[in-house]
Every structure is written in structure tokens, then in C-alpha cells.
C-alpha positions as a Markdown table, in Angstrom:
| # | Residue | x | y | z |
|---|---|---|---|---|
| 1 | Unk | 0.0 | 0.0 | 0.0 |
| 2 | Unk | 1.5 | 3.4 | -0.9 |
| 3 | Unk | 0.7 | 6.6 | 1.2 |
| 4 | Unk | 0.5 | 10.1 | 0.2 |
| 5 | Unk | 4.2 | 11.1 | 0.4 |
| 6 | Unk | 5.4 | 8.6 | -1.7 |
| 7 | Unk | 2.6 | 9.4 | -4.1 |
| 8 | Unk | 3.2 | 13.0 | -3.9 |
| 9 | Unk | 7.1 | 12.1 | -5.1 |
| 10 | Unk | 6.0 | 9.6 | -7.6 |
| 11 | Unk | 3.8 | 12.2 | -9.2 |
| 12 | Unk | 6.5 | 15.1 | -9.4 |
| 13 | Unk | 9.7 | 12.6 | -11.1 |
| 14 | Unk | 6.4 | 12.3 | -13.7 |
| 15 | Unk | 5.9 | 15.6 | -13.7 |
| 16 | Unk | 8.7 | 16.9 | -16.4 |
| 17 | Unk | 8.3 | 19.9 | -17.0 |
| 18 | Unk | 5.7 | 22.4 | -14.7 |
| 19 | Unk | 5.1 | 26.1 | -16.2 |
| 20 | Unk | 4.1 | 27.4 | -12.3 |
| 21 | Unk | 8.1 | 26.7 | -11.8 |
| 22 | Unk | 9.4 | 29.2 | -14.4 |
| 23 | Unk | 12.4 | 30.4 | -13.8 |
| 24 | Unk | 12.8 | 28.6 | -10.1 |
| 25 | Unk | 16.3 | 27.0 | -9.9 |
| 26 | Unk | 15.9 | 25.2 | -6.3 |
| 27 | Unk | 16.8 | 21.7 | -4.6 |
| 28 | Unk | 14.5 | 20.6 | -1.1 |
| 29 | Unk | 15.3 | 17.8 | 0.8 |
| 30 | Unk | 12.7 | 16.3 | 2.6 |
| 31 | Unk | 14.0 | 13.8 | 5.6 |
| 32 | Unk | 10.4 | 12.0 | 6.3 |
| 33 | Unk | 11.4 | 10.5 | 9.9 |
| 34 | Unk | 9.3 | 6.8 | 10.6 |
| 35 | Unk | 9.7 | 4.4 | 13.7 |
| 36 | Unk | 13.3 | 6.2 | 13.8 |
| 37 | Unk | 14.3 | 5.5 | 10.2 |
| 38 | Unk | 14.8 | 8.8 | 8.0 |
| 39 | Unk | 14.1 | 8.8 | 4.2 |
| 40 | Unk | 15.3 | 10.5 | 1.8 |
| 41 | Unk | 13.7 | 12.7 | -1.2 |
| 42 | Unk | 15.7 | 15.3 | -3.1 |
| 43 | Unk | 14.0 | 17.8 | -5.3 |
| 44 | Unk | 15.6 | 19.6 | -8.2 |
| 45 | Unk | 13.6 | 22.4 | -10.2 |
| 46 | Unk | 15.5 | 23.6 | -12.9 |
| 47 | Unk | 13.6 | 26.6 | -14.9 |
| 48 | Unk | 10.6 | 24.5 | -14.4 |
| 49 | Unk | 11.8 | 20.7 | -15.0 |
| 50 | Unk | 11.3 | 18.9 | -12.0 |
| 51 | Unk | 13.2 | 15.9 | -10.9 |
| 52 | Unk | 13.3 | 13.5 | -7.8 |
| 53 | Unk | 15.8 | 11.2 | -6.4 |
| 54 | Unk | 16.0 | 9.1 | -3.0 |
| 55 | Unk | 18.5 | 10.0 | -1.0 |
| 56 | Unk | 20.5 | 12.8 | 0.8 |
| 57 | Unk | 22.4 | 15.7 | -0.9 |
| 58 | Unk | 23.4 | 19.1 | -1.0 |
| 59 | Unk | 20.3 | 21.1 | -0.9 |
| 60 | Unk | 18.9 | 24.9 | -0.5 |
| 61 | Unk | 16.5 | 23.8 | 1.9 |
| 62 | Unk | 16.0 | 21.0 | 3.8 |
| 63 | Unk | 12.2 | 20.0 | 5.6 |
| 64 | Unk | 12.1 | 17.3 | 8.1 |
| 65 | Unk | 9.5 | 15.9 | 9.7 |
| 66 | Unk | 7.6 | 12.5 | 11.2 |
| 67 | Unk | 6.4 | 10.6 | 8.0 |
| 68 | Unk | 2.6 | 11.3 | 9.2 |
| 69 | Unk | 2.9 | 15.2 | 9.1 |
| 70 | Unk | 4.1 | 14.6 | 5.3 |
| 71 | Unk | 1.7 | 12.9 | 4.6 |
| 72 | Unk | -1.4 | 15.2 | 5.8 |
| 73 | Unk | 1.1 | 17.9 | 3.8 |
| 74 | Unk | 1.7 | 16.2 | 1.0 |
| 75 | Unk | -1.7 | 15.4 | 0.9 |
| 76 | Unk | -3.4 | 18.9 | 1.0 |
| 77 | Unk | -4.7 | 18.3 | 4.7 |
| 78 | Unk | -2.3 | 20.5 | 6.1 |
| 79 | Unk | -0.3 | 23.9 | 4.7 |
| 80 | Unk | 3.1 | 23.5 | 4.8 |
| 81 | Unk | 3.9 | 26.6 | 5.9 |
| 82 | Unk | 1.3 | 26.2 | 8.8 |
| 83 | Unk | 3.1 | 23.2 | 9.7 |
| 84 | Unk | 6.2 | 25.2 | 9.9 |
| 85 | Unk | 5.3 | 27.9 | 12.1 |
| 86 | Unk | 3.7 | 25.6 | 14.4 |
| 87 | Unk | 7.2 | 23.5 | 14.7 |
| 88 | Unk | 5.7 | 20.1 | 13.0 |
| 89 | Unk | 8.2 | 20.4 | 10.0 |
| 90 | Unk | 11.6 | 21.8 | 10.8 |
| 91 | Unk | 13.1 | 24.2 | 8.1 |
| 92 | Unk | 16.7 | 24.6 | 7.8 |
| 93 | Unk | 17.9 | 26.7 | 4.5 |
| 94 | Unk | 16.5 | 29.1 | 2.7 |
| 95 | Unk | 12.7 | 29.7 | 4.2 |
| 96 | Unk | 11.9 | 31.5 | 0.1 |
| 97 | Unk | 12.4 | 28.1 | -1.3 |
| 98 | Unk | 8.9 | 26.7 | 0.9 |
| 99 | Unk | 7.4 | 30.2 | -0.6 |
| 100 | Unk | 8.2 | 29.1 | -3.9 |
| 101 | Unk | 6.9 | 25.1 | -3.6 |
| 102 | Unk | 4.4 | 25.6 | -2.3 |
| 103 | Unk | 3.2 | 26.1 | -6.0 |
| 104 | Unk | 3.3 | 22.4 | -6.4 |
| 105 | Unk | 1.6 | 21.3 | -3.1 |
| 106 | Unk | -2.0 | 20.5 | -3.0 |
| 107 | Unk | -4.5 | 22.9 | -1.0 |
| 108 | Unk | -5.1 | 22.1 | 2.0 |
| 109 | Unk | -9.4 | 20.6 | 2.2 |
| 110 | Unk | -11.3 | 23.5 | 2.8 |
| 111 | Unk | -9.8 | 26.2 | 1.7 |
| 112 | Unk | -11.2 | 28.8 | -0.4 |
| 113 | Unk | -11.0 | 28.5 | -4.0 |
């Protein structure tokens, strides 16, 4: 059974190239933390062509958090940035590259169109 955060990558490496990423040259790590076992998921944007790999590496920003908190973000039942302030995803990097990915993350249930 997959779950939304693997989904979530799945559907960006399919992704190719996304016009809302224009001109965005960023990499986000996300270290998704479960039963004490951190994966990996690095994503590049390049002027708009998106790519995903497993695994560590150099990145502007880097989110961490407990698996389940992905998934709720990953699946539009939580904002990220929400999530941020209130200390459930910790942010190290450059806070404009959340800003700017945010573009790719579903909205949360319930919020105004």
C-alpha cells in the first residue's frame, strides 16, 4: 500500500516539465522520519523541470518531519507553511524556497478556492 508522500514524489519525477516553476532554480530535501528511520527525497527544479531522487544531498533547503505530518502535507490536509510555524516540520535553509513550492503542493481541504 502506498501513502501520500510517496505518491506525492512519484507524481513530481512524472511531472517533467511544470510552467508554475518558471524560472525557479531550487533543490528541497525532505527527511520524512518513521519508527526512527529517516528517508530521503531530493527535489531539483530547474527553470521549471522537475526531478526526484531518494536520498541525501546538497540542498537549498532542507524540511524534516515525522512521515505522518508529510503525509497530511503532502496530501493537502495540512499547509506547509502552517506546519512550519507551528514547529511540525523543521526548516533549515532558505525559508523562500517553501514560498516558492508551495506552488506544487495541494491545498489544504477546505480552503477557499
Amino acid at each position: 500500500m502506498t501513502d501520500p508522500t510517496s505518491e506525492f514524489f512519484r507524481g513530481m519525477a512524472a511531472r517533467g516539465v511544470d510552467a508554475k516553476l518558471n524560472q525557479v532554480n531550487v533543490r528541497v530535501r525532505f527527511d520524512s522520519v518513521d519508527n526512527g528511520r529517516t528517508s530521503s527525497w531530493l527535489l531539483t527544479v530547474d527553470d521549471g523541470a522537475v526531478d526526484v531522487s531518494s536520498g541525501t544531498g546538497d540542498a537549498d533547503c532542507v524540511l524534516a518531519a515525522e512521515r505522518a505530518v508529510f503525509n497530511n502535507v503532502l496530501s493537502g490536509r495540512t499547509n506547509a507553511m502552517a506546519a512550519v510555524l507551528r514547529g511540525e516540520v523543521r526548516l533549515s535553509g532558505d525559508p523562500e524556497v517553501l514560498v516558492a513550492l508551495q506552488r506544487l503542493l495541494p491545498d489544504p481541504a477546505g480552503a477557499p478556492a
